[in-house]
C-alpha positions in Angstrom: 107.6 76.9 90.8 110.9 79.2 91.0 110.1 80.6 95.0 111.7 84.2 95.7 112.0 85.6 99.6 111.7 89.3 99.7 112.0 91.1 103.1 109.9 94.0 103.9 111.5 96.5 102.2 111.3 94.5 99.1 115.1 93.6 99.5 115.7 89.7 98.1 116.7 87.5 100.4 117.0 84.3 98.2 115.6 81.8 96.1 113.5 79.2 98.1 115.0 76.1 96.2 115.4 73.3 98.8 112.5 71.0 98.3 112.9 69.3 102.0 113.9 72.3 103.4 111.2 73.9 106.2 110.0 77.9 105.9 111.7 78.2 109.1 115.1 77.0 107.3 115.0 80.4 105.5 115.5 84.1 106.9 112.2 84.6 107.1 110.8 87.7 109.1 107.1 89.5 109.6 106.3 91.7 106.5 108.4 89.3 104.2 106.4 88.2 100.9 107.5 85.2 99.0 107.0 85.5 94.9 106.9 82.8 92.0 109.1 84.4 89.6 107.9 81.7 87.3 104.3 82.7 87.2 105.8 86.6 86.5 107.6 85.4 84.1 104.8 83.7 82.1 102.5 86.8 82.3 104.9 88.9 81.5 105.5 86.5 78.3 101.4 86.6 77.6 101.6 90.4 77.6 104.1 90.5 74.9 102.8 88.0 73.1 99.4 89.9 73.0 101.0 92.9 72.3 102.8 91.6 69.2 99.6 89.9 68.5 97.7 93.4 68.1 100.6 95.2 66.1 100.8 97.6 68.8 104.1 98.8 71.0 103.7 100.0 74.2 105.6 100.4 77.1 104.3 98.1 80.4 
């Protein structure tokens, strides 16, 4: 997993990278989200791929 902190104006704050690190370690206030850029990565891959898949082009 590749962890993202975004604050609550969807500003990035940093990758969340330190394996022994605590949430607390991290600038982390209310209204923050944290995002696997990973797992938006792979559907973003799975949308081309069915896109190609279908001879079709469109924009997402």
């Amino acid at each position: 997993m590749e962890l993202e902190l975004y604050g609550p104006d969807d500003k990035f704050y940093g990758k969340l990278d330190q394996n022994d690190a605590l949430l607390g370690s991290y600038p982390v206030d209310d209204g923050c989200r944290i995002h696997d850029s990973q797992i938006s990565s792979l559907a973003t891959g799975l949308v081309s791929a069915t896109m190609s898949h279908s001879g079709r082009t469109m924009a997402v």
